[in-house]
C-alpha positions in Angstrom: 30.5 17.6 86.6 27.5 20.2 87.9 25.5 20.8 84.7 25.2 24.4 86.2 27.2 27.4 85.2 28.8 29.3 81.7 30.2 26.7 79.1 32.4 29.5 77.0 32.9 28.0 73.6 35.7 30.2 71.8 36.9 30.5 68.0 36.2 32.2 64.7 33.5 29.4 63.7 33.4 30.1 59.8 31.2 28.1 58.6 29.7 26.7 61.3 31.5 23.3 60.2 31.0 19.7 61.3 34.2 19.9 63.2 32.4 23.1 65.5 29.2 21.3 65.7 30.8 18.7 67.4 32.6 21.2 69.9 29.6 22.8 70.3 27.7 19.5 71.3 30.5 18.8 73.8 30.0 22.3 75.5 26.0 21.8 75.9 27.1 18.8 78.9 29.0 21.6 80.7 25.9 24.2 80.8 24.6 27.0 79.1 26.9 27.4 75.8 28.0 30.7 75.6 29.8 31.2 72.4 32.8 33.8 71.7 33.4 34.8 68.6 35.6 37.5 67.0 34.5 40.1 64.0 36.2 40.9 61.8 38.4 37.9 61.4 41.7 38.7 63.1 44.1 39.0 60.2 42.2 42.0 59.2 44.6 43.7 61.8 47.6 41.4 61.5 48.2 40.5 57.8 45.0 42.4 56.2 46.4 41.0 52.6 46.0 37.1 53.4 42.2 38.2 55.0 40.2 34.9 54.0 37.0 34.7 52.2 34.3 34.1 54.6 32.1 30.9 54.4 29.2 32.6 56.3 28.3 36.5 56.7 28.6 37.6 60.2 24.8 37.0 60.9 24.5 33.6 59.2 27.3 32.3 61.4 25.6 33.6 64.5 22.1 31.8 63.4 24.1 28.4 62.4 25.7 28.9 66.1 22.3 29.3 67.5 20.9 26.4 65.5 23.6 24.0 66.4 23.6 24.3 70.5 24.8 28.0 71.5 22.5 29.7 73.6 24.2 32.9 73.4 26.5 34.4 70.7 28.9 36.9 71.9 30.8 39.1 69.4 33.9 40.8 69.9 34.9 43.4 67.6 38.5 42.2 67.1 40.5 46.0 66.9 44.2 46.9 68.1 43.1 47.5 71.2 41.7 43.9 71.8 44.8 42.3 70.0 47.1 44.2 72.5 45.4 41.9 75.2 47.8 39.8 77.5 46.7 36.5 77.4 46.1 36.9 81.3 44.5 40.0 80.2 41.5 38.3 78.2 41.3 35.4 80.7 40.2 38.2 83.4 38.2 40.6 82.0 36.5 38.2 79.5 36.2 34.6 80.5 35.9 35.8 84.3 34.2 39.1 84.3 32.1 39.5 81.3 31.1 35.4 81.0 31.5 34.2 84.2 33.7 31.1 82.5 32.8 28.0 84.7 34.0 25.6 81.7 35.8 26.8 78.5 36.3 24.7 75.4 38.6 25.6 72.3 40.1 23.6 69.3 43.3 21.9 69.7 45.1 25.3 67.9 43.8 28.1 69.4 45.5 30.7 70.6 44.5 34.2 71.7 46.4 37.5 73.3 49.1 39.6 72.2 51.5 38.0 69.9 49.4 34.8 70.4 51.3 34.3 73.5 48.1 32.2 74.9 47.1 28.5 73.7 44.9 26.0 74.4 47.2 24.3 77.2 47.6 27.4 78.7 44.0 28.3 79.7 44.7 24.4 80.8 47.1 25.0 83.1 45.5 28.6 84.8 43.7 28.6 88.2 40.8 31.0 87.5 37.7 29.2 88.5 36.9 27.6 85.6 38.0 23.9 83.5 39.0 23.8 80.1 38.8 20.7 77.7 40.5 20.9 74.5 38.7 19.2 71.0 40.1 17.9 67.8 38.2 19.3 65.0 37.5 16.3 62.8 35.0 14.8 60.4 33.4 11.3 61.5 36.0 9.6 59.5 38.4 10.9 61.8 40.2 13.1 59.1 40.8 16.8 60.7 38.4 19.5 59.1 39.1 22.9 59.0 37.2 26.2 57.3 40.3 26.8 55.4 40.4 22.9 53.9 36.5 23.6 53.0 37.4 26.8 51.3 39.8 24.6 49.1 37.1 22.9 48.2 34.9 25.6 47.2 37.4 27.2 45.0 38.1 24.5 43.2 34.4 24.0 42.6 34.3 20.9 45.2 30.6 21.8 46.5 29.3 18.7 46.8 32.2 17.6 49.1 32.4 20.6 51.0 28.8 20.4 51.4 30.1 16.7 53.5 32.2 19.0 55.9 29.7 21.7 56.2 26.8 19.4 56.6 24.9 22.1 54.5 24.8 23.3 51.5 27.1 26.2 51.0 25.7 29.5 49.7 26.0 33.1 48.8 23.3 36.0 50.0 23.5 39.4 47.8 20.7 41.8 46.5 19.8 40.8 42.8 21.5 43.9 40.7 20.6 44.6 36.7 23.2 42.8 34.6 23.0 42.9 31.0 19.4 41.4 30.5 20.4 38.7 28.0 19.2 35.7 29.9 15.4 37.1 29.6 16.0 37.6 25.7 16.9 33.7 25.1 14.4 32.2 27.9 16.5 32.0 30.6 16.3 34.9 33.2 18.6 34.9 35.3 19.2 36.4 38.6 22.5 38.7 38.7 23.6 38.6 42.4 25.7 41.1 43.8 28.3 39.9 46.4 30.5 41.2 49.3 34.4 41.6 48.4 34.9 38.7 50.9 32.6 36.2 49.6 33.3 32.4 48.9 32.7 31.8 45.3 32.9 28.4 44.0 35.4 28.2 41.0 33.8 29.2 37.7 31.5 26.8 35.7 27.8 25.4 35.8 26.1 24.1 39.1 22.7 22.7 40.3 21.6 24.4 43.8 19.3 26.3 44.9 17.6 30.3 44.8 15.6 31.8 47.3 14.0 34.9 47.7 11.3 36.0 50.5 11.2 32.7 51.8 10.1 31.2 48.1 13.2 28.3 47.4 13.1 27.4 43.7 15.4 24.7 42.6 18.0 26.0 40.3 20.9 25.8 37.3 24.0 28.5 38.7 26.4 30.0 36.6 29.5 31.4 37.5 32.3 33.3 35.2 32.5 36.0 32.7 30.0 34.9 29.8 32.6 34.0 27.4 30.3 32.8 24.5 29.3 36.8 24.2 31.4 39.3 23.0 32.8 42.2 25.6 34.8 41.7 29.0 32.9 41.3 31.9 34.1 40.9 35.9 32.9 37.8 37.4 29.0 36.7 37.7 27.2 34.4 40.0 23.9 34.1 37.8 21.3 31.8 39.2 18.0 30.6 36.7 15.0 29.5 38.4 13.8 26.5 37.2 11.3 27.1 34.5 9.9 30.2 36.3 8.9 33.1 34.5 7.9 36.9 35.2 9.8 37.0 38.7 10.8 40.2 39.8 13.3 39.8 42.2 15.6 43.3 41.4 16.7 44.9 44.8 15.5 41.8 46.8 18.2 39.7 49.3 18.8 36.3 46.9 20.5 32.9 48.5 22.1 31.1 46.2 23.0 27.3 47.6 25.0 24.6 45.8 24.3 21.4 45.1 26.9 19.7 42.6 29.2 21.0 40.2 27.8 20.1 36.5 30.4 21.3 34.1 33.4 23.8 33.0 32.5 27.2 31.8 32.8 26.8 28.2 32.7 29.3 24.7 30.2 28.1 22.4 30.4 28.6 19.0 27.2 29.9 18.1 23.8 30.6 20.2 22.1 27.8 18.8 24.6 25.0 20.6 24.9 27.1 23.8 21.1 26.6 24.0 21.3 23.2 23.8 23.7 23.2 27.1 21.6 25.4 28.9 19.1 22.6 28.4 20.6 19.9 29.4 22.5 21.5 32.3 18.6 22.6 33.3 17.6 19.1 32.8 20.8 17.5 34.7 19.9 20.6 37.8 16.4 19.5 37.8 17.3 15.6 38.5 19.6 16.3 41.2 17.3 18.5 43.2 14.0 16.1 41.8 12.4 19.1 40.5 10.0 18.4 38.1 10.5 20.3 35.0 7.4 21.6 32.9 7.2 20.7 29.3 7.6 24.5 27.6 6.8 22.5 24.1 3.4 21.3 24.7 
């Protein structure tokens, strides 16, 4: 087939996984990539109560797109209005209108109009100037991958094996807000970041990752949970230490926070003294997984 004309690629994309990656690479020997995606997700408007976290913020999925084959990102605002499109309705003014559709490719489930009357074989079988090749979204060991399977994995603190599917690490981006200071008291400062409602947050306990700020990446021990060594209730905190770094002042700046490998359970200690000593080690442990080297404080 002529490499010349629109390749519309279509789909949520959440995370940008290695199943789209692989749709996206099939769509670059069709032409330009032009992908379609839909914000917010659609069960905002259909079933607002089962709305799933989000493995990427809207702009970070557009950059992933862009850095995995799309030359162009389209966004749809997904309202009533646009759900009360006919399937035949969407293939005309969208595909054939707005993006000049000379090749579309979607996932083996997708379907799209009102009531979800469209599907994949459907935009198969329509005569509207353009071909459409339907993809399995699967890993290379042929298993199928979904966003929603690598959200299982991430709440049940799975990061390393989500990271597999992703082919990234996955991570949060919040400001860094004033939390309760105590990290700085016991010499480990930690960054308090403050997340959107729809954030993916790995299940509670210790990780090794990553913290960047203003383009400065600092390997990194994570926690995540309510601080149940300390006395008081507190909601849910994704704190992230900086390796041996000291004096940053990072308050009010954008913080991504990337995971590694999950190193322990939150736990209640008993005393300060032996919740030290696990701060250490987990330190120690985050510091050989991302070969950081660590500065000897005692000399």
């Amino acid at each position: 087939m002529s490499n010349q004309g629109n390749c519309v690629a279509i789909g949520i994309f959440d995370g940008v996984h290695a199943g789209h990656q692989e749709l996206l690479k099939s769509a670059k020997k069709y032409g330009k990539v032009i992908v379609l995606t839909f914000y917010p997700h659609p069960t905002v408007i259909f079933a607002p109560e089962r709305t799933p976290m989000q493995l990427l913020p809207l702009d970070d999925r557009i950059a992933q797109l862009k850095a995995h084959g799309a030359d162009e990102v389209v966004v749809i605002e997904f309202t009533k209005d646009f759900a009360a499109k006919t399937a035949d309705e969407f293939i005309d003014e969208i595909l054939v209108k707005q993006l000049n559709a000379t090749h579309v490719i979607v996932g083996e489930n997708f379907t799209f109009g009102r009531g979800a009357q469209g599907t994949a074989q459907y935009l198969q079988s329509v005569a509207k100037g353009f071909e459409t090749s339907i993809v399995q979204l699967s890993e290379n060991r042929g298993n199928p991958i979904s966003s929603t399977r690598i959200r299982g994995l991430i709440f049940d603190g799975e990061v390393a094996r989500a990271k597999e599917l992703l082919t990234r690490n996955h991570f949060l981006v919040g400001p860094v807000v004033h939390g309760e200071k105590r990290g700085r008291t016991i010499g480990y400062p930690t960054a308090n970041i403050g997340l959107d409602d729809l954030a993916c947050i790995p299940a509670d306990g210790v990780y090794a990752g990553w913290l960047t700020v203003e383009n400065i990446r600092w390997a990194a021990a994570i926690s995540i949970g309510t601080n149940p060594t300390f006395p008081g209730v507190r909601g849910r905190q994704v704190e992230a230490y900086a390796l041996d770094q000291v004096g940053l002042e990072l308050y009010d700046k954008i913080a991504k926070v990337e995971f590694t490998e999950r190193l322990r359970d939150t736990l209640k200690f008993d005393s300060l003294d032996s919740l030290l000593v696990q701060m250490k080690a987990d330190c120690d442990r985050a510091a050989e997984l991302t070969g950081f080297t660590r500065i000897n404080l005692d000399q």
